[in-house]
Residue frames relative to the residue before (quaternion, step in Angstrom):
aa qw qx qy qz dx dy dz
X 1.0000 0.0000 0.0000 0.0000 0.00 0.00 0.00
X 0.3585 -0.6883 0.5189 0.3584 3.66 -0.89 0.91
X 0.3538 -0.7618 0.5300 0.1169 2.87 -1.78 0.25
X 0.0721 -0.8962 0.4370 -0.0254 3.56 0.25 1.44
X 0.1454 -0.7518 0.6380 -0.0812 3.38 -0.38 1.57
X 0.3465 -0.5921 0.7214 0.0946 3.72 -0.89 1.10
X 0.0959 0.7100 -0.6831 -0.1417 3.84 -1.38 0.16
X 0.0960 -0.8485 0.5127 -0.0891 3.50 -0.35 1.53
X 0.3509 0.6731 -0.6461 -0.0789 3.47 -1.66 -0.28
X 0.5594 -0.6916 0.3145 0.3314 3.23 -1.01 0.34
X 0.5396 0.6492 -0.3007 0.4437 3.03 1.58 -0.49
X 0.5668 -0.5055 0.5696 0.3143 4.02 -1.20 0.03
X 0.9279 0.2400 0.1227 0.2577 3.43 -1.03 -0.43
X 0.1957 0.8482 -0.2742 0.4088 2.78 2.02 1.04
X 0.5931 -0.4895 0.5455 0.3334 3.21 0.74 -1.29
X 0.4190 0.7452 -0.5018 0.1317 3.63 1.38 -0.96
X 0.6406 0.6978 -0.1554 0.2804 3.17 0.59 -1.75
X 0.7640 0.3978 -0.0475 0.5058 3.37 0.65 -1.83
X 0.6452 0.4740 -0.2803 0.5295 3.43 1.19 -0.46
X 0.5789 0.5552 -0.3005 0.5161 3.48 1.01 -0.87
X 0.7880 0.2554 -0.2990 0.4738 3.75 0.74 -0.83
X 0.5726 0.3460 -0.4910 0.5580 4.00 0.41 -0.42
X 0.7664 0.3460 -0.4824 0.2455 3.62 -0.19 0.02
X 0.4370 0.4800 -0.4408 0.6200 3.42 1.10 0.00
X 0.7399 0.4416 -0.3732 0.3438 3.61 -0.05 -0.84
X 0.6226 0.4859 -0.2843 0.5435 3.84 1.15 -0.66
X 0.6915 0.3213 -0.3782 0.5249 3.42 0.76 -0.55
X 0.8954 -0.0520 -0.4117 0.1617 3.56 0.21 0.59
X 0.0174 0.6990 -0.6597 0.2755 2.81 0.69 2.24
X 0.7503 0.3929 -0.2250 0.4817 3.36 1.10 -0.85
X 0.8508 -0.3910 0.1998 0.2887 3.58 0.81 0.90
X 0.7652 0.1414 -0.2890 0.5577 3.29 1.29 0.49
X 0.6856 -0.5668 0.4193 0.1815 2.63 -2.16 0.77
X 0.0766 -0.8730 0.4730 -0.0911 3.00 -0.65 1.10
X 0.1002 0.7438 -0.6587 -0.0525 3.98 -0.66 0.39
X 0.3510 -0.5812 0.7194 0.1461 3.20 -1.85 0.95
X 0.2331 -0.7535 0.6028 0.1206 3.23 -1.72 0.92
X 0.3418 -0.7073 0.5251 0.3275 3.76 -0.12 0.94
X 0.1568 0.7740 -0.6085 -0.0778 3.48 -1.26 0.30
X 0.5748 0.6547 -0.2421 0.4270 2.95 1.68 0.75
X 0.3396 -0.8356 0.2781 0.3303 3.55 0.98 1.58
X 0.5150 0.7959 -0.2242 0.2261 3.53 1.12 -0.24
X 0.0574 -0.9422 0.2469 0.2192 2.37 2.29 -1.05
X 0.2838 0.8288 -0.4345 0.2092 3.50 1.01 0.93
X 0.5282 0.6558 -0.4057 0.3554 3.32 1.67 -0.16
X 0.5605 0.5089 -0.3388 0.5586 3.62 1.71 -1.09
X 0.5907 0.4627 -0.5037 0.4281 3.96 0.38 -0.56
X 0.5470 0.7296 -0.3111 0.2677 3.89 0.49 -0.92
X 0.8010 0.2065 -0.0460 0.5600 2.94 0.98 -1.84
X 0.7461 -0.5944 0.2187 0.2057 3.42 1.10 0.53
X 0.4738 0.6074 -0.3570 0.5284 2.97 2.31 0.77
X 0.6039 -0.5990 0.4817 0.2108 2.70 -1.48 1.25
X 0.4521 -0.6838 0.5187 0.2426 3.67 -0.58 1.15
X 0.7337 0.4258 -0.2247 0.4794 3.73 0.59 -0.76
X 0.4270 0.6867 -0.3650 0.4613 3.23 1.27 0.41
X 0.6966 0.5239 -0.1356 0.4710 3.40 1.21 -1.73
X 0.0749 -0.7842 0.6063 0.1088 3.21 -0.78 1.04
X 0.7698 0.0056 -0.1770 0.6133 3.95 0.74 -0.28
X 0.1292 -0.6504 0.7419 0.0994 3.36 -1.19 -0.11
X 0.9282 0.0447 0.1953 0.3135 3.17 -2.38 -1.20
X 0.5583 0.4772 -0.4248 0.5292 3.91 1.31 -1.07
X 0.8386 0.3581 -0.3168 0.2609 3.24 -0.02 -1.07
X 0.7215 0.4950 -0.3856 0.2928 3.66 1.30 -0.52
X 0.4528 0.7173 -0.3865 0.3621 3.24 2.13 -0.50
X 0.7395 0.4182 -0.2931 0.4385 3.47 0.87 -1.52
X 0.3882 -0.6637 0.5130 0.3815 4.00 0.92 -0.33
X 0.2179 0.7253 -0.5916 0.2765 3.45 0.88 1.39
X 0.8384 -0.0253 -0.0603 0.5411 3.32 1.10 -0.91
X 0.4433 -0.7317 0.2641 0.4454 3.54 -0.58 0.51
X 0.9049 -0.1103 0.1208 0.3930 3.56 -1.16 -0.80
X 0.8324 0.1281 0.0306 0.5383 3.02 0.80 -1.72
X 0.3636 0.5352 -0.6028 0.4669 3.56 1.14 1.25
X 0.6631 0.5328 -0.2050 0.4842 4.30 1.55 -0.73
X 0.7285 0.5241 -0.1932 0.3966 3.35 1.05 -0.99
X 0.0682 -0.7092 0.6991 0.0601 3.78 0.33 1.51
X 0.3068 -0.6149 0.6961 0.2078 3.14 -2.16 0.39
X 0.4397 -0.7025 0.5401 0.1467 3.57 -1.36 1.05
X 0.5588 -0.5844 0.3790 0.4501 3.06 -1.01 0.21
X 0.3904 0.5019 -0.5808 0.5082 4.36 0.91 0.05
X 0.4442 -0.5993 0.6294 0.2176 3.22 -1.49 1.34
X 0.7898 0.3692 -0.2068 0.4440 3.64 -1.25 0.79
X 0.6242 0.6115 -0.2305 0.4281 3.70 1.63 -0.71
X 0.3155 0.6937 -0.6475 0.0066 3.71 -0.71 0.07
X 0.3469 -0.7520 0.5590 0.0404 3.13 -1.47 0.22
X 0.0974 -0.7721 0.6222 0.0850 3.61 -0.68 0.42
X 0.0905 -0.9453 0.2790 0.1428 3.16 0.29 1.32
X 0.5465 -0.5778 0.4205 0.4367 3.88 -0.45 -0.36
X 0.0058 0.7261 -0.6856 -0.0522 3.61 -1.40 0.48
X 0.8012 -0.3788 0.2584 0.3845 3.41 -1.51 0.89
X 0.6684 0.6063 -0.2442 0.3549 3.49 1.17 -1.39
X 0.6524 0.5274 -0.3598 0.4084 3.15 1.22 -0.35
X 0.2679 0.6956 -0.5400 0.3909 3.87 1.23 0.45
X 0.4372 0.8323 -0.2282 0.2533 2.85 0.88 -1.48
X 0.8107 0.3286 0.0029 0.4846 2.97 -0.07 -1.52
X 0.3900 0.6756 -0.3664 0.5072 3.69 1.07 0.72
X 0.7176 0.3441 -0.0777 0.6005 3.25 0.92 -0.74
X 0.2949 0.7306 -0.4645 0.4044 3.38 1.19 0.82
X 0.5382 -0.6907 0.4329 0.2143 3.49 -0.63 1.78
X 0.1615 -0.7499 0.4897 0.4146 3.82 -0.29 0.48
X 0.3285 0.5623 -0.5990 0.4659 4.49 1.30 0.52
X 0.5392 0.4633 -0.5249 0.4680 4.11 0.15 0.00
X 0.4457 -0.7023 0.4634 0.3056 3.60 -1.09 1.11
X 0.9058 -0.3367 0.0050 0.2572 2.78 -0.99 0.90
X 0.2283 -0.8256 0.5160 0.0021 3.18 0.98 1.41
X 0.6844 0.3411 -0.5038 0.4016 3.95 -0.08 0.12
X 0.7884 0.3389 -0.3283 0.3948 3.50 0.47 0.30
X 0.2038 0.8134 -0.4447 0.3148 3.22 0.61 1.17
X 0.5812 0.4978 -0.2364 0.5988 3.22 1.24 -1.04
X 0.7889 0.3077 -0.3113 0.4313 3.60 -0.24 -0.89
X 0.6318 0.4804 -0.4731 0.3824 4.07 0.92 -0.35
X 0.6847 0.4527 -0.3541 0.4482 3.85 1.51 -0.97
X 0.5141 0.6033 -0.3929 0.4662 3.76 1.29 0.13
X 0.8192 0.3388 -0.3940 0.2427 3.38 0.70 -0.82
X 0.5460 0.5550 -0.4232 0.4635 3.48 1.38 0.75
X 0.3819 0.6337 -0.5861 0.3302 3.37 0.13 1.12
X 0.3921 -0.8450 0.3259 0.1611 3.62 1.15 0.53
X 0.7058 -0.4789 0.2306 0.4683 3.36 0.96 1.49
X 0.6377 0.6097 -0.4079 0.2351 4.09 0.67 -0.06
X 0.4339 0.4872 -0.4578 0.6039 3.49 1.64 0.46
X 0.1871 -0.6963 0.6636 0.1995 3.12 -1.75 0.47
X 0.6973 -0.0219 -0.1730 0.6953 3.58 1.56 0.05
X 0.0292 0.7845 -0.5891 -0.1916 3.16 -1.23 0.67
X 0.4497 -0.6701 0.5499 0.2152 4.20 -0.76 1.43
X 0.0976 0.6762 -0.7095 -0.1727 3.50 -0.79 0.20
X 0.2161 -0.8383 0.4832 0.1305 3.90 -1.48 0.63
X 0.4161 -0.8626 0.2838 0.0475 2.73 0.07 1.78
X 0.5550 -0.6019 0.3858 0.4253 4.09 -0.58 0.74
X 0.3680 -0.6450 0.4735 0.4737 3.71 -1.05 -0.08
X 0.6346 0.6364 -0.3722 0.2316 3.38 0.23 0.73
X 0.2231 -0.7802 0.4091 0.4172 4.15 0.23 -0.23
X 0.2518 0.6911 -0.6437 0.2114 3.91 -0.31 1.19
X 0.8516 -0.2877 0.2759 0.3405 3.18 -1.23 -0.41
X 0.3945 0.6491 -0.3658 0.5378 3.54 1.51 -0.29
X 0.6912 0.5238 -0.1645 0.4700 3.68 0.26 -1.90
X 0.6435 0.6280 -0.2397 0.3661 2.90 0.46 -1.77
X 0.7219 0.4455 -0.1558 0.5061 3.89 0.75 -1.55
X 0.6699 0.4588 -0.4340 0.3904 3.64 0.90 -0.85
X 0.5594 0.5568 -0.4165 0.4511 3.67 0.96 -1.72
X 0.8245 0.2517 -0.4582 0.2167 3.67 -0.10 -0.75
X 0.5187 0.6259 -0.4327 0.3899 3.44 1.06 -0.94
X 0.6649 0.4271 -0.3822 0.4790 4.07 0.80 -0.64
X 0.2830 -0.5635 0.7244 0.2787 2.97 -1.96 0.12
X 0.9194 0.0315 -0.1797 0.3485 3.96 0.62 0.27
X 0.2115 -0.8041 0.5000 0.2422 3.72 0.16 0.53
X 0.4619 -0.5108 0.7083 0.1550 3.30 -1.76 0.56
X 0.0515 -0.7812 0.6167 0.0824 3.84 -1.22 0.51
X 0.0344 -0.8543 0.4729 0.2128 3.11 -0.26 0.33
X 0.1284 -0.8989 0.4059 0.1035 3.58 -0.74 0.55
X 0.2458 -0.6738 0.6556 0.2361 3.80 -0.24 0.52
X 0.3740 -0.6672 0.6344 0.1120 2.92 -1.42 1.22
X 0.5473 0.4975 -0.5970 0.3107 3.58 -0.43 1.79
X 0.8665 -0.2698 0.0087 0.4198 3.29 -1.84 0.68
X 0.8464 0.3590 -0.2223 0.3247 3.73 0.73 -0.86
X 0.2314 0.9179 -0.1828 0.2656 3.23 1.56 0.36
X 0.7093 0.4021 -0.0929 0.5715 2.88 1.10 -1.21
X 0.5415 0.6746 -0.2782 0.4175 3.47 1.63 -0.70
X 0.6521 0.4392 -0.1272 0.6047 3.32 0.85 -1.80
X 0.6053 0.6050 -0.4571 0.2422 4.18 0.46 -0.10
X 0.4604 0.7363 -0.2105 0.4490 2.68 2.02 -1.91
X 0.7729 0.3903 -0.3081 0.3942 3.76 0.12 -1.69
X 0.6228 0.6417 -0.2847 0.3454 3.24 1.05 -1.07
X 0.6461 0.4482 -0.2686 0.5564 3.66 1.19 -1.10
X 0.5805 0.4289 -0.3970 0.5669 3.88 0.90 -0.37
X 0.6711 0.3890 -0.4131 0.4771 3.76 0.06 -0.31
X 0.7877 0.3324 -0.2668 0.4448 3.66 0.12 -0.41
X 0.5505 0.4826 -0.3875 0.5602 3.61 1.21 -0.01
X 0.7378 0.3411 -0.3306 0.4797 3.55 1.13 -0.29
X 0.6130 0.3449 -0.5525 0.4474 3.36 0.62 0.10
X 0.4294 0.5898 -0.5492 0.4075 4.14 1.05 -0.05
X 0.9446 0.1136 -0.1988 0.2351 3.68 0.51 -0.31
X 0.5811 0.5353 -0.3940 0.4695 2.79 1.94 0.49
X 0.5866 0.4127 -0.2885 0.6343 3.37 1.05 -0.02
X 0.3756 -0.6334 0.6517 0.1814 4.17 0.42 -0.12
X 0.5648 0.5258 -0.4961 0.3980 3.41 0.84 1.06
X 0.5181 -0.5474 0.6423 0.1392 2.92 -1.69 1.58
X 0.2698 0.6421 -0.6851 0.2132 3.74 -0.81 1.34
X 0.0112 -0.6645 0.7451 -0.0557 2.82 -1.27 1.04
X 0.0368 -0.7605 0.6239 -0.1759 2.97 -2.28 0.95
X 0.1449 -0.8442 0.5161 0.0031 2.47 -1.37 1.34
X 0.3485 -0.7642 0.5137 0.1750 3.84 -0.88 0.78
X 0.5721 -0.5856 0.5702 -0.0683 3.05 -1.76 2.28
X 0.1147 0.7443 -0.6536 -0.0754 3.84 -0.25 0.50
X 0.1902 -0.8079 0.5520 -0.0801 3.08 -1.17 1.88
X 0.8048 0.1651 -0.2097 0.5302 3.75 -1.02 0.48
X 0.3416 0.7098 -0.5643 0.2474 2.97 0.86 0.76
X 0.0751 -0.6544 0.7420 -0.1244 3.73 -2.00 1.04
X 0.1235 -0.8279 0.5470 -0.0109 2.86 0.22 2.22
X 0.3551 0.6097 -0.5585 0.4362 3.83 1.65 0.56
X 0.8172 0.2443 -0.3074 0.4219 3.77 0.03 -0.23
X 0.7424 -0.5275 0.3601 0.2021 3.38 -1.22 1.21
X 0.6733 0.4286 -0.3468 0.4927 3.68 0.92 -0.68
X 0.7445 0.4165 -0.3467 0.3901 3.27 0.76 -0.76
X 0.5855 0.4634 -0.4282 0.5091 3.34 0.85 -0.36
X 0.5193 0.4715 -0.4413 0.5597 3.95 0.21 -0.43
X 0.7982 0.3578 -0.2452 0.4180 4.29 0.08 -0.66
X 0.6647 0.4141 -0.3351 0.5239 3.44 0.96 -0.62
X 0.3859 0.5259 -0.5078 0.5627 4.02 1.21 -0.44
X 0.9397 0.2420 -0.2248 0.0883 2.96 -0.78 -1.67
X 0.4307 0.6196 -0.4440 0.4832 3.51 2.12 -0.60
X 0.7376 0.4713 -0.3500 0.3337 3.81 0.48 -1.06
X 0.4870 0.6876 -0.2199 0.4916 3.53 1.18 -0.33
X 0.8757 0.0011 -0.1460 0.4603 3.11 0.67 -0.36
X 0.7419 0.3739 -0.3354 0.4442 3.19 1.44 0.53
X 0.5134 -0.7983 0.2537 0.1863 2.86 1.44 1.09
X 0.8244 -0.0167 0.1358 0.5492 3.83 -0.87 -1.19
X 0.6253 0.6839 -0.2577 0.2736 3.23 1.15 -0.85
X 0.5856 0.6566 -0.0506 0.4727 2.97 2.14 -0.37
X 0.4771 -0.7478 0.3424 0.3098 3.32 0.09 0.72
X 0.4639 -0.5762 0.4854 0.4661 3.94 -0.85 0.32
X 0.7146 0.5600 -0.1823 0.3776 3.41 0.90 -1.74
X 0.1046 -0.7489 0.6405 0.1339 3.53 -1.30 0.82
X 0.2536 -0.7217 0.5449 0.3433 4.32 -0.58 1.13
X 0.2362 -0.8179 0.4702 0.2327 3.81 -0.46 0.54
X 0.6129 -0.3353 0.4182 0.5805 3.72 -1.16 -0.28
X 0.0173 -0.7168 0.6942 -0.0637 3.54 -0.75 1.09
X 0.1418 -0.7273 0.6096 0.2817 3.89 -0.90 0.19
X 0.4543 0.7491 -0.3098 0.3694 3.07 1.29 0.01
X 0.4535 0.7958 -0.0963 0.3896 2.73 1.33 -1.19
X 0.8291 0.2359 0.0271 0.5062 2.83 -0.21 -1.92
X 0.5212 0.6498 -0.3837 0.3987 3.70 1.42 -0.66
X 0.6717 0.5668 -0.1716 0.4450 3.77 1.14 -1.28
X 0.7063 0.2703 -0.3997 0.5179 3.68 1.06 -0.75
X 0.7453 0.2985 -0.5188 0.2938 3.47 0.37 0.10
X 0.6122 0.5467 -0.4882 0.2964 3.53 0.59 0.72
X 0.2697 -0.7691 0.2681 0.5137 3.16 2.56 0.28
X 0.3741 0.5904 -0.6386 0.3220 3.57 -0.02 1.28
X 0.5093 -0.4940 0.5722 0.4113 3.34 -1.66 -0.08
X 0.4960 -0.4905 0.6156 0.3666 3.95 -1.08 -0.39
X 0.6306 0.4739 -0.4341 0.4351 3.37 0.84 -0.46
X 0.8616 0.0764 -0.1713 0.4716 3.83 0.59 -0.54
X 0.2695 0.6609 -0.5375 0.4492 3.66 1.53 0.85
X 0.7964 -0.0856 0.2538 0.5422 3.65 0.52 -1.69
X 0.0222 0.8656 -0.4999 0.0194 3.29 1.04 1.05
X 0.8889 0.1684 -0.2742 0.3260 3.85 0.73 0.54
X 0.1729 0.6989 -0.5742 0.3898 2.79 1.57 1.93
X 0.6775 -0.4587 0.3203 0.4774 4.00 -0.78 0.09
X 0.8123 0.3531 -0.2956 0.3579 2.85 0.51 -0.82
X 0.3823 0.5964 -0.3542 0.6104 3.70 1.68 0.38
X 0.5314 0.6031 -0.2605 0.5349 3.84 0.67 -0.71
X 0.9183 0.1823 -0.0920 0.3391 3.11 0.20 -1.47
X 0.5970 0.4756 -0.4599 0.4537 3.14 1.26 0.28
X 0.4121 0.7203 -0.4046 0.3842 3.65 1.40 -0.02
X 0.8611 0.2675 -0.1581 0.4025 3.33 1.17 -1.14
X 0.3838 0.5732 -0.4574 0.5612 3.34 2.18 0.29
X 0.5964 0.3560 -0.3135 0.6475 3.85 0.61 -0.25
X 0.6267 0.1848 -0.5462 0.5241 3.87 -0.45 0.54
X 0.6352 0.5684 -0.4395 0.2835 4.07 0.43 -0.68
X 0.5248 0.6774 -0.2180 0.4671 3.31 1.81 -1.41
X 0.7219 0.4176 -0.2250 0.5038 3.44 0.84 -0.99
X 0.6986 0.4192 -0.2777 0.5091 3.58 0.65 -0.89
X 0.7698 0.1656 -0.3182 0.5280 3.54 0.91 0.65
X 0.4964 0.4130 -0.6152 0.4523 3.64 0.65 0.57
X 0.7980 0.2483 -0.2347 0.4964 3.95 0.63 -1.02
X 0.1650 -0.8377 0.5128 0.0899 3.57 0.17 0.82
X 0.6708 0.5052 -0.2751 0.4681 3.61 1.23 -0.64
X 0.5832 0.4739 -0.4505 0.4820 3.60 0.99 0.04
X 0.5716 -0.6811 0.4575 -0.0064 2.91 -1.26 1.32
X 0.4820 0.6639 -0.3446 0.4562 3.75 1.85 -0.01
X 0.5101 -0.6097 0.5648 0.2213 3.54 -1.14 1.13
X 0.8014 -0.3257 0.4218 0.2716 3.01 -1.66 0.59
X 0.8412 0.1057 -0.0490 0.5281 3.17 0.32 -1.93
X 0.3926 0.4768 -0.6469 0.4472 3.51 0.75 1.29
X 0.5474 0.5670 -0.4954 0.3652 3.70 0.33 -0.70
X 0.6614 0.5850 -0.2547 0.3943 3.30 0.79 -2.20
X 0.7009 0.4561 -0.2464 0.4899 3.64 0.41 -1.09
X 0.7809 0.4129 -0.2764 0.3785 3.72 0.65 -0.34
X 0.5686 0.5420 -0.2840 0.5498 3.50 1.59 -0.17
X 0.6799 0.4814 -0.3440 0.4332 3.31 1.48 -0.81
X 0.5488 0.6741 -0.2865 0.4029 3.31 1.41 -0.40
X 0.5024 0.5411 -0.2235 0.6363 3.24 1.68 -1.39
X 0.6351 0.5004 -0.4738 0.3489 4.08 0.34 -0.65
X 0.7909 0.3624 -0.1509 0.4694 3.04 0.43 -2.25
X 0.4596 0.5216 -0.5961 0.4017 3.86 0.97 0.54
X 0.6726 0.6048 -0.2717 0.3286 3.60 0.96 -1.01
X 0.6011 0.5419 -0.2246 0.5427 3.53 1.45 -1.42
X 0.7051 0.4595 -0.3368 0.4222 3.81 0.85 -0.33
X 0.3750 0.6786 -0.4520 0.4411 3.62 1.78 -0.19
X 0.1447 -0.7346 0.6196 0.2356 3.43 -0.82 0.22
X 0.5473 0.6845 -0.3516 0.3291 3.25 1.19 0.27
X 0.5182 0.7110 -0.1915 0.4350 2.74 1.87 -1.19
X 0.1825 0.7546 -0.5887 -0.2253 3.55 -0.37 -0.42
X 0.7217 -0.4427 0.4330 0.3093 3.52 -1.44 0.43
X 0.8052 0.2168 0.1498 0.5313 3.60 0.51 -1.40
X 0.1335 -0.8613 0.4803 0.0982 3.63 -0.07 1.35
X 0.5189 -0.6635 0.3295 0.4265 3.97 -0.38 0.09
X 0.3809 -0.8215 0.2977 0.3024 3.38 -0.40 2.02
X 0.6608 -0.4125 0.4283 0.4579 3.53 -1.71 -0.06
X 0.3502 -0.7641 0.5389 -0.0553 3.28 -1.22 1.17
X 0.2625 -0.7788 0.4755 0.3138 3.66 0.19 0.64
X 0.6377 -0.5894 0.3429 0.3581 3.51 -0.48 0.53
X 0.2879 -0.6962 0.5814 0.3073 3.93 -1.32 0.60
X 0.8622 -0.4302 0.2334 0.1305 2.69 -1.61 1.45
X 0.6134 0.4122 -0.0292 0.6730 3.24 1.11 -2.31
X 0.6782 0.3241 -0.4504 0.4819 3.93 0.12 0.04
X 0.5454 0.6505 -0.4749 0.2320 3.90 -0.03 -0.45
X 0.7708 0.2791 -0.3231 0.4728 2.76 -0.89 1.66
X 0.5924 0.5650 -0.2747 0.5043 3.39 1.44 -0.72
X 0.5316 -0.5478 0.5852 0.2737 3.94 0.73 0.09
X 0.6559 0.4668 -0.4498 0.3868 4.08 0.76 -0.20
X 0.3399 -0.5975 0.6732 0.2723 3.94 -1.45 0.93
X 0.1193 -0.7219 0.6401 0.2343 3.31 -1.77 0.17
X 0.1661 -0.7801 0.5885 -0.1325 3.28 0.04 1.92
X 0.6393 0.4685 -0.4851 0.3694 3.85 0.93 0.38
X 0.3146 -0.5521 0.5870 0.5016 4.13 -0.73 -0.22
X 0.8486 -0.3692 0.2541 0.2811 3.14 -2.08 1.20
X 0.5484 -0.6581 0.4977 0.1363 3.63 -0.96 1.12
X 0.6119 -0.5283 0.4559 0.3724 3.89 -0.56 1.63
X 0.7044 0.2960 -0.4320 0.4791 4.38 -0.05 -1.21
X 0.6596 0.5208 -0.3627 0.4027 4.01 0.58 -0.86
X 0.4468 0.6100 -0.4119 0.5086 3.75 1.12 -0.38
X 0.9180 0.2230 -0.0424 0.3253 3.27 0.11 -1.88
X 0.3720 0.6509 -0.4791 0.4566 3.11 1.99 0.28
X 0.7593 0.4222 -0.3012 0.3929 3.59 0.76 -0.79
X 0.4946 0.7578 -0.1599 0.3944 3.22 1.20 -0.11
X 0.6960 0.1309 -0.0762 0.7019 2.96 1.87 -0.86
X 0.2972 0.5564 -0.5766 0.5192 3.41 1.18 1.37
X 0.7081 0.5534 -0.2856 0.3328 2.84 0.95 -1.42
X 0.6227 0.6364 -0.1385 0.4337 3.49 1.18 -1.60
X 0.8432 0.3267 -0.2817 0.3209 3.53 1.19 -0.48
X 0.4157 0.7331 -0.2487 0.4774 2.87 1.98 -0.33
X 0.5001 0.6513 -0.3323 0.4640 3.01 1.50 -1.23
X 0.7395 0.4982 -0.1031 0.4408 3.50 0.45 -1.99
X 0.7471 0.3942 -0.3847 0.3722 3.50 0.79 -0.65
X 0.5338 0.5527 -0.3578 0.5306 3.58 1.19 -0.90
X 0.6411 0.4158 -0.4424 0.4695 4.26 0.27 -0.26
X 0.4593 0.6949 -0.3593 0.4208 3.46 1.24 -1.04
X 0.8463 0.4128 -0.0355 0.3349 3.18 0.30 -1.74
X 0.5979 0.5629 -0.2544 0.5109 3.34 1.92 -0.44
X 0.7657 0.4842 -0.1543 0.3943 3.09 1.36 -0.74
X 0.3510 0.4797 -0.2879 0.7508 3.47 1.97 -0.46
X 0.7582 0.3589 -0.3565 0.4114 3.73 -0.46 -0.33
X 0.5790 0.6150 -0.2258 0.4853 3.61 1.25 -0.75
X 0.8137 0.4042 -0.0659 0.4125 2.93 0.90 -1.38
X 0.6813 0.3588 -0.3823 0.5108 3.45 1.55 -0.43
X 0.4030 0.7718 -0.3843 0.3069 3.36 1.29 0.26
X 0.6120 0.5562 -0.0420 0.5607 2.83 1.44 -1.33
X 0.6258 0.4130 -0.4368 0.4971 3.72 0.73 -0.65
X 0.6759 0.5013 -0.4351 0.3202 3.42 0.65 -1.29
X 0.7257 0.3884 -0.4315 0.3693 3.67 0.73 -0.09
């Protein structure tokens, strides 16, 4: 039976994203097949893994509305075991969905349940917001991931979160359960340690073991559209998503009988299988803001700046130089006249 894990919060800037891809990516270092569903018009999951956004012609709009099915949406990346169904702007869209349409929250989970048993987990990444987007992912899952940054409003934005998922538990008659990911967390500063006490305290088991820390690494890997898991798979913050992905596993399959640090040891195995790919690479080619003289033309610039553009600037540089001496000297000189 797949497993479909939603990763949500209401809040922005959580982590949703990055957590949504090293966990999919750990789960199949360790051997299954996994696909992430964008549901986040933003489309930062396809930037992650290093796809070109202007590449994507449908995604999530079309499988939500049941224009197209599963595996006419589902591109495969280059991470063995990875695909993706990515997001496109169009899926805003679908906000503004009449709630007289029949029962628009269950759309997602009816175009999911044709995907014919070849996922062994599928992540869906949810917008930072609660509308009708969210709304489709919680139900189509049977458990959600939270992430939480460990500052002042945290504990605020959990509360709403536990009231949203208790209400789809009883309007919708869905079993969901969940568990919460502290992220950016820097148990060197006092606030966080005062939030990660006080979240664990009262949410008990419900709480992950694992904490994702401030990692520059991190943040170094999604923009080179890698995961952390095979960008710098033994910086901390690579570490720790290794063992938030064995925790994921030791509570989506509760009946397997594997340890913690058997999981861990088998994803790393799945890593350093990946780092020996020469195909793989470590560091994908970052996002490039578009040239100027190309806009509009539909071309990316995925190269670094062209040898005549080097030495055009170079002799910007070179005359400016010349004009500013220009100007010291004419100033010098009428200085002098004036005496």
């Amino acid at each position: 039976m797949t497993a479909i894990i939603a990763v949500m919060n209401h809040k922005g800037g959580v982590g949703k994203t990055t957590t949504s891809l090293n966990i999919a990516s750990g789960l199949a270092a360790g051997g299954n097949a996994v696909l992430i569903v964008d549901m986040d018009p933003q489309s930062n999951a396809a930037t992650g893994l290093g796809i070109d956004l202007k590449s994507i012609e449908k995604g999530s709009y079309e499988l939500v509305l049941g224009e197209e099915p599963l595996a006419n949406v589902a591109l495969k990346t280059d991470l063995p075991d990875v695909s993706l169904v990515p997001a496109t702007f169009q899926l805003a869209a679908l906000s503004t969905i009449s709630s007289d349409d029949e029962d628009p929250e269950y759309w997602l989970r009816e175009s999911l349940q044709d995907h014919g048993g070849i996922y062994d987990f599928i992540l869906i990444d949810c917008p930072p917001s609660f509308g009708i987007l969210s709304l489709n992912a919680l139900v189509a899952a049977q458990k959600v991931i939270v992430p939480v940054q460990s500052e002042s409003f945290a504990i605020a934005g959990l509360q709403q979160m536990e009231q949203s998922i208790e209400d789809i538990r009883v309007e919708a008659d869905h079993a969901l359960d969940y568990r919460i990911l502290m992220t950016l967390s820097d148990h060197k500063q006092k606030l966080h340690q005062l939030v990660d006490t006080e979240i664990r305290a009262h949410f008990k088991e419900v709480v992950f073991q694992t904490s994702i820390p401030v990692e520059p690494k991190i943040a170094e890997s999604a923009f080179l559209g890698r995961p952390v898991l095979l960008h710098s798979p033994y910086s901390s913050g690579g570490q720790a998503y290794v063992k938030a992905c064995a925790e994921v596993l030791k509570w989506a399959l509760p009946d397997d009988a594997r340890s913690l640090e058997d999981y861990q040891k088998q994803i790393m195995n799945g890593v350093q299988s990946w780092m020996r790919n020469k195909e793989l690479s470590a560091g994908s080619e970052p996002v490039h803001l578009d040239d100027p003289a190309s806009a509009g033309t539909g071309a990316k610039t995925t190269n670094p700046p062209a040898a005549a553009e080097v030495n055009s600037f170079k002799v910007s540089l070179r005359n400016g130089v010349i004009l500013a001496l220009a100007l010291t000297i004419g100033m010098a000189l009428a200085f002098l006249g004036m005496e």
